[in-house]
C-alpha positions as CSV (number, residue, x, y, z in Angstrom):
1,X,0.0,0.0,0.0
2,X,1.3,3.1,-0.7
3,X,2.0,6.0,1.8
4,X,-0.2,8.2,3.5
5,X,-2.5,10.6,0.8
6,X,-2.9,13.9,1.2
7,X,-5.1,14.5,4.1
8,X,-6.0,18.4,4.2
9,X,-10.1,17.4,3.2
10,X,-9.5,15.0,6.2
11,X,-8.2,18.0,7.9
12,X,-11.5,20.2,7.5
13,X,-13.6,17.6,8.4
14,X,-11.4,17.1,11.8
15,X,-11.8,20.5,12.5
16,X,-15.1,20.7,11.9
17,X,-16.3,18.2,14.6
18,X,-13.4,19.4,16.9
19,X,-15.7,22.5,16.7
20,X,-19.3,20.9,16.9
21,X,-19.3,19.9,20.7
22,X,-18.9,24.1,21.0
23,X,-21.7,25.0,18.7
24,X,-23.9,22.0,20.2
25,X,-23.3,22.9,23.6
26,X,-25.6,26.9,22.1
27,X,-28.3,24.7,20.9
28,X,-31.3,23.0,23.3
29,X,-31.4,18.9,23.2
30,X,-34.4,19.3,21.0
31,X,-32.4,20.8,18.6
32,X,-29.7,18.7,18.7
33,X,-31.6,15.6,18.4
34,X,-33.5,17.1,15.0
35,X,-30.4,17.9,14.0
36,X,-28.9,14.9,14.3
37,X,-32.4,12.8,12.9
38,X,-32.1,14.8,9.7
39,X,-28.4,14.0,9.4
40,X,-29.6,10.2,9.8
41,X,-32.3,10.8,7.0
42,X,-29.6,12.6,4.9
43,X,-27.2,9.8,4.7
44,X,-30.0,7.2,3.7
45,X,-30.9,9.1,0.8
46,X,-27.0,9.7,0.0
47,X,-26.9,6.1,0.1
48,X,-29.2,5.8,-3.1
49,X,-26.7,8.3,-5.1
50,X,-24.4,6.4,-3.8
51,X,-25.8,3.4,-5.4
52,X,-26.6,4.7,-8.5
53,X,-23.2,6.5,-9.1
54,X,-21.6,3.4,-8.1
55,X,-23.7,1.3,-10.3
56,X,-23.2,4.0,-13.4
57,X,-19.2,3.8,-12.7
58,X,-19.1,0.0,-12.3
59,X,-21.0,-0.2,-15.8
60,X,-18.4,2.0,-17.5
61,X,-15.7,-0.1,-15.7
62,X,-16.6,-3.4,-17.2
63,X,-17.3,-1.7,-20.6
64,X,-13.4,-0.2,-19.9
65,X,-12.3,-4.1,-19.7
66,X,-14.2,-5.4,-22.4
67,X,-12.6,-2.0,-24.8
68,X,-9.2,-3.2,-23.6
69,X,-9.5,-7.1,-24.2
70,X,-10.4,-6.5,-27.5
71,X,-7.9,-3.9,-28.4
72,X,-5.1,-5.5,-26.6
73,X,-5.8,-9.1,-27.4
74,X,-8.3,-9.4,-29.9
75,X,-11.6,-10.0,-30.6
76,X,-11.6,-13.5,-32.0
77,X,-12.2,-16.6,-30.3
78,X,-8.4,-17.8,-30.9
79,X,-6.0,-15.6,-29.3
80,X,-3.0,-15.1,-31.5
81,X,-0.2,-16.3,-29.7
82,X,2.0,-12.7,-29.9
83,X,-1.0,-11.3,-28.7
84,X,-0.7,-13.2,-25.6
85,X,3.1,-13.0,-25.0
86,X,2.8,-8.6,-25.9
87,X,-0.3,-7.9,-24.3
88,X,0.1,-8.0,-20.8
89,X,3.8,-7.1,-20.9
90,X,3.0,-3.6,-22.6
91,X,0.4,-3.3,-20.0
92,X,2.6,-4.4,-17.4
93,X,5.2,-1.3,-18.3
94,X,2.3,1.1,-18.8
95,X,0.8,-0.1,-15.6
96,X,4.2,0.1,-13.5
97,X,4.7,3.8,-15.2
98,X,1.4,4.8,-13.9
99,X,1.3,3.6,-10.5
100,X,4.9,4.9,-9.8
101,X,4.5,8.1,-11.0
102,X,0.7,9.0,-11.1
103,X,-1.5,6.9,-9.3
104,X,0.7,5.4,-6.4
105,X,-2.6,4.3,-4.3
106,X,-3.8,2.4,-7.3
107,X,-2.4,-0.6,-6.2
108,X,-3.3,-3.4,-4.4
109,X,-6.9,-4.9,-4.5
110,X,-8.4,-2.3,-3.0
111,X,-10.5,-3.9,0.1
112,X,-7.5,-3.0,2.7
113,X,-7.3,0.9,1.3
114,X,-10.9,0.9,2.1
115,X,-10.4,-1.0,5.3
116,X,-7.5,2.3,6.0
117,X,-10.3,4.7,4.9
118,X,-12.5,3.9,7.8
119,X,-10.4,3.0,10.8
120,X,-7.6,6.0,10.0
121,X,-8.1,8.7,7.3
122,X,-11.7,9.5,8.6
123,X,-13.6,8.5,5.2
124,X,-11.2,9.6,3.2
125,X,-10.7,8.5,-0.1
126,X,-8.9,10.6,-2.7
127,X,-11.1,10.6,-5.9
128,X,-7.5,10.7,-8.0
129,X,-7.6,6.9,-6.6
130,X,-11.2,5.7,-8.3
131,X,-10.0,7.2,-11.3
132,X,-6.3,5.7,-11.1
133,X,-8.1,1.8,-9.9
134,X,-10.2,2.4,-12.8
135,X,-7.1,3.1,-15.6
136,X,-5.1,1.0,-14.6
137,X,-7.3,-2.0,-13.3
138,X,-9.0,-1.7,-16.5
139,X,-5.9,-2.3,-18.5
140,X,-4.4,-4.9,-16.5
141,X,-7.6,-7.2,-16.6
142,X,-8.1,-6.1,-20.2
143,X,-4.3,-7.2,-21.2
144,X,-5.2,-10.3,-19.1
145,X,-3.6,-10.4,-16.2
146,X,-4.9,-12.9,-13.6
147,X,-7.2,-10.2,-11.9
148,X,-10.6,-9.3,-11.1
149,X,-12.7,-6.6,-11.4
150,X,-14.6,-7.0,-8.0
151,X,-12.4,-5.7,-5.8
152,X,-11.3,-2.3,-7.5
153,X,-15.1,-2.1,-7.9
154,X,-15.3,-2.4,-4.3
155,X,-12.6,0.6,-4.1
156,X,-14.3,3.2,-6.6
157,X,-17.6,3.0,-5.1
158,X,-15.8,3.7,-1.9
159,X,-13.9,6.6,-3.3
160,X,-17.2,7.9,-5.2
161,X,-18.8,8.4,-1.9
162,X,-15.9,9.5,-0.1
163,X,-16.1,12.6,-2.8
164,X,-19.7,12.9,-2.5
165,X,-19.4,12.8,1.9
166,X,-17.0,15.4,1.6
167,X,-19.2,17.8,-0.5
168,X,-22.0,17.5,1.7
169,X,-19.8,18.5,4.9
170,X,-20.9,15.0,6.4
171,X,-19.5,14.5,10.3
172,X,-16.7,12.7,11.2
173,X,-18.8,9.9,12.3
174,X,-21.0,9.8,8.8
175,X,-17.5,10.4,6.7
176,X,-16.3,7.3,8.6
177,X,-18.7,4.8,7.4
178,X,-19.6,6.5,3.9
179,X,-16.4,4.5,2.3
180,X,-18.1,1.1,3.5
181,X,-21.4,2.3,1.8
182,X,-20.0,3.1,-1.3
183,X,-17.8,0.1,-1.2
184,X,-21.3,-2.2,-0.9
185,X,-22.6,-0.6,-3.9
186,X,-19.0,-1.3,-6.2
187,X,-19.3,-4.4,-5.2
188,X,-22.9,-5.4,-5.2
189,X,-22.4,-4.2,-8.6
190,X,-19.8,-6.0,-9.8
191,X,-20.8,-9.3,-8.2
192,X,-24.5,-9.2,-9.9
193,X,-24.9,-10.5,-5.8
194,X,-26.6,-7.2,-3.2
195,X,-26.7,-10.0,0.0
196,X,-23.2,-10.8,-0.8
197,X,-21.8,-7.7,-1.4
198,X,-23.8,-6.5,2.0
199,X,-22.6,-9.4,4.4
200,X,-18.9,-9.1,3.1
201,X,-18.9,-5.4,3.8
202,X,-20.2,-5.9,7.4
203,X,-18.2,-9.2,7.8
204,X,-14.6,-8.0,6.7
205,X,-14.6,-3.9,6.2
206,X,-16.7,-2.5,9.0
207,X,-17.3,-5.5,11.3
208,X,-19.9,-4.2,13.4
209,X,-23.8,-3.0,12.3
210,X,-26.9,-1.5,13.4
211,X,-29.8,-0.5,12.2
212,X,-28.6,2.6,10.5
213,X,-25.5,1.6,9.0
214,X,-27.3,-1.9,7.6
215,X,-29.8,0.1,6.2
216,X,-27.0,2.3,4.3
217,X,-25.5,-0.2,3.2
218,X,-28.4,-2.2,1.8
219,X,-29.6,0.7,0.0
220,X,-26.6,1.6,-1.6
221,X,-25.8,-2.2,-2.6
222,X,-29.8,-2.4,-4.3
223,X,-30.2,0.9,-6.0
224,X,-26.2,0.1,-7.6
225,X,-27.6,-3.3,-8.5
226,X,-30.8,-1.4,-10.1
227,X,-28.7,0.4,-11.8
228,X,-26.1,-2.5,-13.1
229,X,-28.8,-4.4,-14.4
230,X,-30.7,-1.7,-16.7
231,X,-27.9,-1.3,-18.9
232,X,-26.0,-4.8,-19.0
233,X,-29.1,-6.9,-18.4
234,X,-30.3,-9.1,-15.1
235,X,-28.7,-12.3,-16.1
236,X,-26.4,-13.8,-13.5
237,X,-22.5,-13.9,-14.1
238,X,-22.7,-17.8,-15.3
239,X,-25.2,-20.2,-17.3
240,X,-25.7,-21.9,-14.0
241,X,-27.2,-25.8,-14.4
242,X,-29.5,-27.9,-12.8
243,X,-27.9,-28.5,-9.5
244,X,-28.8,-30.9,-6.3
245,X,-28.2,-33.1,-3.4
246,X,-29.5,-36.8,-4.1
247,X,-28.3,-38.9,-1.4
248,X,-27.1,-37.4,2.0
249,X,-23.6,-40.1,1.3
250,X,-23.0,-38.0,-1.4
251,X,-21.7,-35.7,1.9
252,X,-18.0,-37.5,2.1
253,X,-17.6,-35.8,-1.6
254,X,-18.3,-32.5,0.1
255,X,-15.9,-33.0,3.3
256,X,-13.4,-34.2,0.7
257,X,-13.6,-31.1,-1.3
258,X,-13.8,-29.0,1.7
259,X,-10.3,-30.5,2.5
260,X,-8.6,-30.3,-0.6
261,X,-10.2,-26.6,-0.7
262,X,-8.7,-25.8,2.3
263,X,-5.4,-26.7,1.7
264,X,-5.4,-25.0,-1.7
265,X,-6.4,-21.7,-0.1
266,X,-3.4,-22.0,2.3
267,X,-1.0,-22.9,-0.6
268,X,-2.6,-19.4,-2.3
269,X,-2.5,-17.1,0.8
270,X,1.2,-18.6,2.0
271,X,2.6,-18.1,-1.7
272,X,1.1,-14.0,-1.3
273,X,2.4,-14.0,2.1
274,X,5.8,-15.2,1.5
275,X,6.7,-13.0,-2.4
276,X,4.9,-10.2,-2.0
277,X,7.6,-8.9,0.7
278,X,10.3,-10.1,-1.4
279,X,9.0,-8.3,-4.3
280,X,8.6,-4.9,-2.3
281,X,12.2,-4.9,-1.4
282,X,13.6,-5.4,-4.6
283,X,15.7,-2.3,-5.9
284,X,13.3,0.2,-7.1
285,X,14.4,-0.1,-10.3
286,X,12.9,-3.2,-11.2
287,X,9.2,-2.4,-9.7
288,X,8.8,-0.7,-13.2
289,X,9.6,-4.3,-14.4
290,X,7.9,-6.6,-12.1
291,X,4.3,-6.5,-14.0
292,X,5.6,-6.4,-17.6
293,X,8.0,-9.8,-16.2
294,X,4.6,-11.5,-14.3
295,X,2.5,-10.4,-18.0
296,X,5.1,-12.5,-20.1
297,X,5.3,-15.4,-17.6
298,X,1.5,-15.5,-17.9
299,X,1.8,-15.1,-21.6
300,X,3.6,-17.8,-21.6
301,X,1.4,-19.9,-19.3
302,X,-1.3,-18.8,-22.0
303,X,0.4,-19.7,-25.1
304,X,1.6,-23.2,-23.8
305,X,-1.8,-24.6,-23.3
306,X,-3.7,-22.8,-21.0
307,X,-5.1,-19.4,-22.1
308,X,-8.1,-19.8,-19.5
309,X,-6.1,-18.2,-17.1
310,X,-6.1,-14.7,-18.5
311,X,-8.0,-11.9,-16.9
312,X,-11.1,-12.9,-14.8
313,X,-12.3,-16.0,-16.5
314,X,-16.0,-15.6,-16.4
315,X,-16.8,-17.7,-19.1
316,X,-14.1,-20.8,-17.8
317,X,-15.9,-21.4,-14.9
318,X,-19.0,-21.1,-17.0
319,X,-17.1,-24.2,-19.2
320,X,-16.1,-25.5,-16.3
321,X,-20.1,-25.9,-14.7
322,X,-21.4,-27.4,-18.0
323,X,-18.6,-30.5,-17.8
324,X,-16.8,-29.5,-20.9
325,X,-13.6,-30.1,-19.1
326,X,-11.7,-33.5,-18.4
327,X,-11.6,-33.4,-14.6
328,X,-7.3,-34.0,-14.9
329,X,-7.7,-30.5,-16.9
330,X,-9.3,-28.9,-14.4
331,X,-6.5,-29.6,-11.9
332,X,-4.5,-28.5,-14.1
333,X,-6.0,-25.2,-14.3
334,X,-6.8,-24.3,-10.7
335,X,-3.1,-24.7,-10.1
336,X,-2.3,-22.9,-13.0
337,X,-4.9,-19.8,-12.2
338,X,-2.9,-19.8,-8.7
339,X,1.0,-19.3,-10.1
340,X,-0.5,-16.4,-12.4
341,X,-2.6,-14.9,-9.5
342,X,0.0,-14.9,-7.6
343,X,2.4,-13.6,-10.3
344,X,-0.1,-10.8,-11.3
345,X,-0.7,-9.8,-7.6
346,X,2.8,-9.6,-6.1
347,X,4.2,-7.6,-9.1
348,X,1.7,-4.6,-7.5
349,X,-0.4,-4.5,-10.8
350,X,-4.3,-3.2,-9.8
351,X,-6.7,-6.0,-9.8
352,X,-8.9,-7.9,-7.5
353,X,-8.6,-11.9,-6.3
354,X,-12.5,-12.7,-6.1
355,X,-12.7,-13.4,-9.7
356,X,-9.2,-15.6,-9.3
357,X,-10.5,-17.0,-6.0
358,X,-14.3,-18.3,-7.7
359,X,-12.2,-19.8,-11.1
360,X,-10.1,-21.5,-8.7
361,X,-12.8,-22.8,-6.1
362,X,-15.0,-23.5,-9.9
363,X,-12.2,-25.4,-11.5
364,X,-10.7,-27.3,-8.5
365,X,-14.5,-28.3,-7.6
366,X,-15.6,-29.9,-10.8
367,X,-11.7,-31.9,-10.5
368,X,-12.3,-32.9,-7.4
369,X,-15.7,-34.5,-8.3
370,X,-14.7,-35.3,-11.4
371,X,-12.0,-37.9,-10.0
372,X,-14.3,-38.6,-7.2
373,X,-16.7,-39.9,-9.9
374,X,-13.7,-41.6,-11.7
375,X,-13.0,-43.9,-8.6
376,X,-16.8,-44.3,-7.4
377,X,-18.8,-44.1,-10.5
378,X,-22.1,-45.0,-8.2
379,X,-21.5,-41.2,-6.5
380,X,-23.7,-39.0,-8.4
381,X,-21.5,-36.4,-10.3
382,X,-23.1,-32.9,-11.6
383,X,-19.9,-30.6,-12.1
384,X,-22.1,-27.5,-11.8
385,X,-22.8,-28.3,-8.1
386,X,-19.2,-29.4,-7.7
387,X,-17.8,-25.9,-9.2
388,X,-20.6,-23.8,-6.9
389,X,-19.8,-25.8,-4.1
390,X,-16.0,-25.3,-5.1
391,X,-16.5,-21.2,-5.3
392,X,-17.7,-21.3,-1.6
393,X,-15.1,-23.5,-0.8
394,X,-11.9,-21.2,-1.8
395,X,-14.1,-18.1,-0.7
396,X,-13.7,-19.7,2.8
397,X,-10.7,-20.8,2.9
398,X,-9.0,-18.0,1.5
399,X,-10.6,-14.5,1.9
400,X,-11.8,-16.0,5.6
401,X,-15.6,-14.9,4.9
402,X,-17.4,-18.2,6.3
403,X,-21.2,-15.9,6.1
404,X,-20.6,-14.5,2.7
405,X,-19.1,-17.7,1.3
406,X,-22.5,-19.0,2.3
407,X,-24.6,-16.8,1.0
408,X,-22.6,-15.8,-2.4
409,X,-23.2,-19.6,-3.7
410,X,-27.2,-19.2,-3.1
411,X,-27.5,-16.3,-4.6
412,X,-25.4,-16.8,-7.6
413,X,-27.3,-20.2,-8.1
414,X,-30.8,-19.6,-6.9
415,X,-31.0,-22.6,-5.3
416,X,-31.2,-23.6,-2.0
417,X,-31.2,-27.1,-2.2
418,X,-27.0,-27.3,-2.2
419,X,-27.2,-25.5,1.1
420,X,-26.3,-28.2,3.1
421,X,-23.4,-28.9,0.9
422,X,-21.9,-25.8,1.0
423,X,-22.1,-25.0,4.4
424,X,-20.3,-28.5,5.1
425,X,-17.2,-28.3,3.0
426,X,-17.2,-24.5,3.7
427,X,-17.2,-25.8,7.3
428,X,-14.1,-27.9,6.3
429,X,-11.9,-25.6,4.3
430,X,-12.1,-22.9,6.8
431,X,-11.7,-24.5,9.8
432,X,-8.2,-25.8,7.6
433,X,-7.0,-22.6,6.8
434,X,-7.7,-21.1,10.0
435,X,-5.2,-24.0,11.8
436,X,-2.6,-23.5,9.1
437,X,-3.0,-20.1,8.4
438,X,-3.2,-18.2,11.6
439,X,-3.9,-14.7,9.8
440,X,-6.2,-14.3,6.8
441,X,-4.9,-12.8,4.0
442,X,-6.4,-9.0,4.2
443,X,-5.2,-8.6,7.5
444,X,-1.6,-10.8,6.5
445,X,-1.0,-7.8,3.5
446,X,-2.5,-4.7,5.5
447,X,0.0,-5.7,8.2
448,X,3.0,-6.4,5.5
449,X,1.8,-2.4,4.8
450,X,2.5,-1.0,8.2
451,X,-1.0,-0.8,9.2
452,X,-2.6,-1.9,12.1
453,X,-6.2,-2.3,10.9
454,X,-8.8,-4.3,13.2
455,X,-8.7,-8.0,12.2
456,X,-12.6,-8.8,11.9
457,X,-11.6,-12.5,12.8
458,X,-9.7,-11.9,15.8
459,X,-12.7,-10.0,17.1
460,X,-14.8,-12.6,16.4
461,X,-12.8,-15.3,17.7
462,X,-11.4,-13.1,21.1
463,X,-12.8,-14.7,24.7
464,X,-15.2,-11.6,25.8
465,X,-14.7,-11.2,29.5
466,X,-18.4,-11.4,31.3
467,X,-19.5,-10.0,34.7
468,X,-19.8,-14.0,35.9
469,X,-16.0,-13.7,35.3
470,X,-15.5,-10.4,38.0
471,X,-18.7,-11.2,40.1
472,X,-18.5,-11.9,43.9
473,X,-20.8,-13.3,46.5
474,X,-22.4,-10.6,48.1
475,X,-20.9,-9.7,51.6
476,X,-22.9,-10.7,54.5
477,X,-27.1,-11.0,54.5
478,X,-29.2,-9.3,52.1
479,X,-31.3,-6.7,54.0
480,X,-35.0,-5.7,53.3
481,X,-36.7,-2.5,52.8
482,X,-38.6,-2.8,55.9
483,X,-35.4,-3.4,58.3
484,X,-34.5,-0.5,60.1
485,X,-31.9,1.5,60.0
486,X,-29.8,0.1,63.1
487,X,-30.3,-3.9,62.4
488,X,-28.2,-2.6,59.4
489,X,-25.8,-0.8,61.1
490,X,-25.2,-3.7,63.5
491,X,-24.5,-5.9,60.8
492,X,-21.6,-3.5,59.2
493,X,-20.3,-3.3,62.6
494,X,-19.9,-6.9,63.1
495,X,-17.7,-7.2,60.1
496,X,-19.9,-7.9,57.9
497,X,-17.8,-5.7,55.4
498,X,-18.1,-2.1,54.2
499,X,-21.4,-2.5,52.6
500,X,-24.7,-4.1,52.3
501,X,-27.2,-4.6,49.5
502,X,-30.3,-3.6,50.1
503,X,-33.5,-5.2,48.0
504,X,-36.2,-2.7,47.5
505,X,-39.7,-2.7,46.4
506,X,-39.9,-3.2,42.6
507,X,-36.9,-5.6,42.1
508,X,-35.0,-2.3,42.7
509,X,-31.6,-2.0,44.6
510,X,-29.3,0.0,47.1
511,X,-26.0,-0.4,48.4
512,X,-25.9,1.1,52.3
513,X,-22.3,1.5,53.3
514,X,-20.7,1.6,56.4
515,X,-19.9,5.8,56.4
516,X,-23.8,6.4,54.7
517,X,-25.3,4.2,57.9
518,X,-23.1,6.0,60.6
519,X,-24.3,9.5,59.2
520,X,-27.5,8.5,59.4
521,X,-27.6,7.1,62.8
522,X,-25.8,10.3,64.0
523,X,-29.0,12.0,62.8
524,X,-31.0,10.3,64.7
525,X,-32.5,7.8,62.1
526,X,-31.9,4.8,63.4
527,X,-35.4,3.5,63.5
528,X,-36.2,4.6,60.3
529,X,-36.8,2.3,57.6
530,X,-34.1,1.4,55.0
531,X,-36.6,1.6,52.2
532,X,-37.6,5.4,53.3
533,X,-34.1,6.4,53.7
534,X,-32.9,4.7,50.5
535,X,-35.6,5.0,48.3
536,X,-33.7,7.8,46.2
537,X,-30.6,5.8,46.0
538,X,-31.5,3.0,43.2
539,X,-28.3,1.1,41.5
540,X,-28.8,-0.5,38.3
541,X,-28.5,-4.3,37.9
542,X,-26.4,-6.2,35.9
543,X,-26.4,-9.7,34.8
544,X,-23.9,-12.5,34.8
545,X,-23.8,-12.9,31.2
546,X,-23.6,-9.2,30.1
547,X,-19.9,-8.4,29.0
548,X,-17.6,-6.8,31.7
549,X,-17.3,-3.5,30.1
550,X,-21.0,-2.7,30.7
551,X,-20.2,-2.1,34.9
552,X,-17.7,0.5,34.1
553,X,-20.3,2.6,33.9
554,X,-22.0,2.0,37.2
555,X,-18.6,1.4,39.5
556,X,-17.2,4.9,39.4
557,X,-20.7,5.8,41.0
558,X,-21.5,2.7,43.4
559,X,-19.4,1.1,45.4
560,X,-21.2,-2.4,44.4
561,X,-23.2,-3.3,41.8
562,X,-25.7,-6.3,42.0
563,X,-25.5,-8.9,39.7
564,X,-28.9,-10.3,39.2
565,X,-30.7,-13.0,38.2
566,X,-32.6,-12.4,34.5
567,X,-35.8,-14.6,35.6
568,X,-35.9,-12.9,39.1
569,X,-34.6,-9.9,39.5
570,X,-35.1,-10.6,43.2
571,X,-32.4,-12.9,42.8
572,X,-28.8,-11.5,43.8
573,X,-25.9,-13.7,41.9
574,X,-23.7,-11.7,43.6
575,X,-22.1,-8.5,43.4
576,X,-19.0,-6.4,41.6
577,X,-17.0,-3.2,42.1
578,X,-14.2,-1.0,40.5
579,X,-11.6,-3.2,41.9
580,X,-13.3,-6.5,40.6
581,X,-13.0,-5.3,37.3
582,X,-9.7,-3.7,37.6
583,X,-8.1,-6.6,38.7
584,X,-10.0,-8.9,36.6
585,X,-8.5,-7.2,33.4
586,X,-5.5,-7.1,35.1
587,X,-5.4,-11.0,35.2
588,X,-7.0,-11.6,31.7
589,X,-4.2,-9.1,30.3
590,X,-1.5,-11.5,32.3
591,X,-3.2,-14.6,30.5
């Protein structure tokens, strides 16, 4: 990833809300609250322009591939074999030039710059980079490079609504998650796929949703879809067959592919992990070489046998579902597709992996049920639900997005009754590359980048301390609200400890400590009712599974806190202070 843009819009928009808590603090609550209301209504309906902006640029972009695949290799069905070799070295020199000198934040696929967008440049997304990812990625598909177009798609929409944030003078808050909206709609477009595109932005880029930002993101991802589909038609991206589950043996297959799945995504991500460094700290010099070199050696790949590889490979896998593939060539060609991804990715040209991630998932699932088949002929063998099941497979395994994975297979297929398939050897393959691959592969290269960008997998994986984990019993009895004042202050005396809890009408509860009881005896109240005297004095509960962060708000205020029962709130569990939590972090951190 390149360094830091410039960052003076970000500047503005810093200054700006280091200034709103001043002009806020002029205005009444009411005003605040309409204010803030017709901010939430604003960036809904930005979310449609979003959308549609992002749907209208994603259109041109795959026109923009298309324009250069014909002008750079031809419009035949044969490829000319100089074509091949020229092609995507050219583009690799006119690629390097351009992302050297002109569009440095170009590169890469474009997920983990909007990852960087959110968590540390406030939303901000220079528009120079749509139009750079867009040149360049254009070109670099075009020539046939082993590249997508889904993950610069992803990028420009981001961008485009980055531009259009920062016209409208959005907060820092609504700058922040404006990248991730626009991102849904790029790639909602380019997939054909709106739940997909949604539950991949929420999964991997933001990692956290509500009712707002879902419903941002959903219409952005829709209305770009809309959009997408009035000028380049409704069709999905492949001819998809009759596909289903006959007999519930026909499971092992699954598990099997799942496996092999799994390991090939670790062979992908390791082989990125390991030469990409290497290829960064070559001399300078030959970064203006590295993509025309990784062109030619993919030309060459191309001209001895295996032109499939070039570019995204749409129609392949589209082969490759209708069986018009011996299952020995489809090996072939998964590992093929994975030395030219690689080659293509680690040179820095522009370009996504989800369309090399579903040809190899496609290819390496119709092999794998292909031989399957060859050794059990009474298994039932339909390579279109091997090659869907395959995409989910490699989407698992490598990008490390188990819900998407899912949900990209049944919406690309329309058909739920391969649900229990995929979910199985998705199961499988991640669960693989999670035990041999520790770190998936967006946070492996936003780390290899210097940044320190929330992994969305370590948060969901990280033990969440709970108040069960800090609780205590409560010291000595549990008084009423009719006891009086000096049965209390007996107990405290008798070392009982420095406070009580104190159950009041209503499931409601008080904490009478050792200094409030002695003030109050000393004014004569010692007769008095506890429920009179603390009646003003209510402590919120908490309950044992609630995470431990929610008593720091209450133990700065109370000495104790009960812990409560959720069926009966009469019920104390027990009880937690400052120090309990203090010292229960302090032990977790030690861990």
């Amino acid at each position: 990833m390149s360094s830091r843009p410039d960052v003076q819009p970000t500047t503005n928009v810093v200054e700006d809300a280091a200034q709103a808590p001043a002009a806020a603090s002029s205005l009444s609550p009411a005003s605040v609250l309409r204010s803030v209301f017709r901010e939430e209504r604003l960036f809904l309906v930005l979310s449609v322009f979003i959308g549609i902006f992002s749907g209208l640029a994603v259109v041109c972009f795959r026109f923009a591939i298309d324009w250069c695949r014909i002008y750079l290799l031809g419009s035949g069905a044969a490829l000319s074999p100089w074509r091949m070799l020229l092609a995507p070295s050219l583009a690799g020199l006119a690629i390097a030039i351009l992302t050297i000198h002109v569009f440095p934040a170009a590169r890469g696929s474009g997920v983990n710059q909007t990852k960087a967008a959110l968590y540390i440049y406030n939303g901000y997304i220079p528009f120079k980079t749509a139009i750079g990812k867009f040149i360049a990625s254009s070109v670099a598909i075009g020539a046939g490079h082993s590249l997508g177009p889904e993950d610069p798609s992803l990028q420009i929409g981001a961008a485009l609504a980055s531009a259009i944030g920062r016209r409208m003078n959005l907060s820092r808050d609504r700058m922040r998650l404006i990248a991730p909206v626009g991102a849904a709609a790029g790639l909602a477009a380019a997939f054909n796929a709106p739940i997909s595109a949604v539950l991949f932005v929420i999964e991997e880029v933001i990692g956290r949703w509500t009712a707002g930002i879902l419903g941002s993101v959903v219409l952005s991802a829709v209305s770009s879809v809309v959009v997408m589909r009035w000028f380049l038609g409704s069709e999905s991206l492949f001819r998809i067959p009759p596909v289903e589950l006959r007999r519930p043996s026909e499971l092992i297959a699954y598990c099997v592919l799942g496996i092999v799945g799994g390991f090939a995504s670790v062979a992908f991500s390791s082989g990125i992990g390991a030469l990409r460094p290497r290829c960064r700290n070559l001399p300078r010099w030959t970064q203006y070489f590295q993509p025309a070199l990784a062109g030619l050696l993919i030309g060459v790949i191309a001209v001895v046998g295996a032109p499939q590889v070039m570019g995204a490979g749409y129609e392949y896998m589209d082969e490759a579902m209708h069986g018009q593939f011996t299952w020995q060539f489809l090996a072939i060609l998964a590992g093929l597709k994975i030395v030219a991804t690689l080659l293509s990715f680690v040179s820095g040209t522009p370009g996504g992996m989800f369309a090399p991630t579903l040809f190899i998932g496609a290819m390496l699932g119709a092999a794998v049920g292909g031989a399957e088949h060859a050794l059990m002929p009474h298994f039932h063998y339909a390579a279109g639900t091997y090659a869907l099941v395959g995409m989910g497979v490699l989407f698992a395994g490598f990008l490390r997005a188990p819900m998407t994975s899912v949900f990209m297979v049944l919406e690309v297929s329309g058909n739920y009754t391969i649900i229990v398939p995929v979910i199985v050897a998705n199961t499988f393959a991640y669960v693989i590359s999670r035990a041999l691959q520790p770190t998936p592969i967006f946070d492996l290269l936003s780390r290899q980048d210097g940044l320190d960008l929330p992994s969305m997998e370590e948060q969901r994986e990280e033990n969440i301390l709970r108040v069960e984990d800090a609780m205590r019993p409560a010291p000595g009895p549990v008084l009423e609200a009719d006891d009086a004042l000096e049965r209390a202050f007996l107990v405290l005396q008798a070392g009982s400890g420095d406070a009580l809890m104190v159950h009041l009408p209503g499931g409601a509860w008080a904490c009478l400590t050792q200094e409030t009881a002695q003030a109050l005896i000393e004014q004569g109240k010692g007769s008095h009712a506890l429920g009179a005297l603390l009646s003003g004095s209510h402590i919120p509960c908490v309950h044992p599974d609630q995470p431990l962060e929610t008593v720091l708000r209450y133990v700065d205020r109370w000495p104790l806190v009960p812990v409560v029962n959720r069926a009966n709130l009469r019920k104390l569990e027990g009880v937690i202070s400052q120090r309990d939590v203090l010292e229960r972090y302090r032990d977790f951190a030690g861990e």
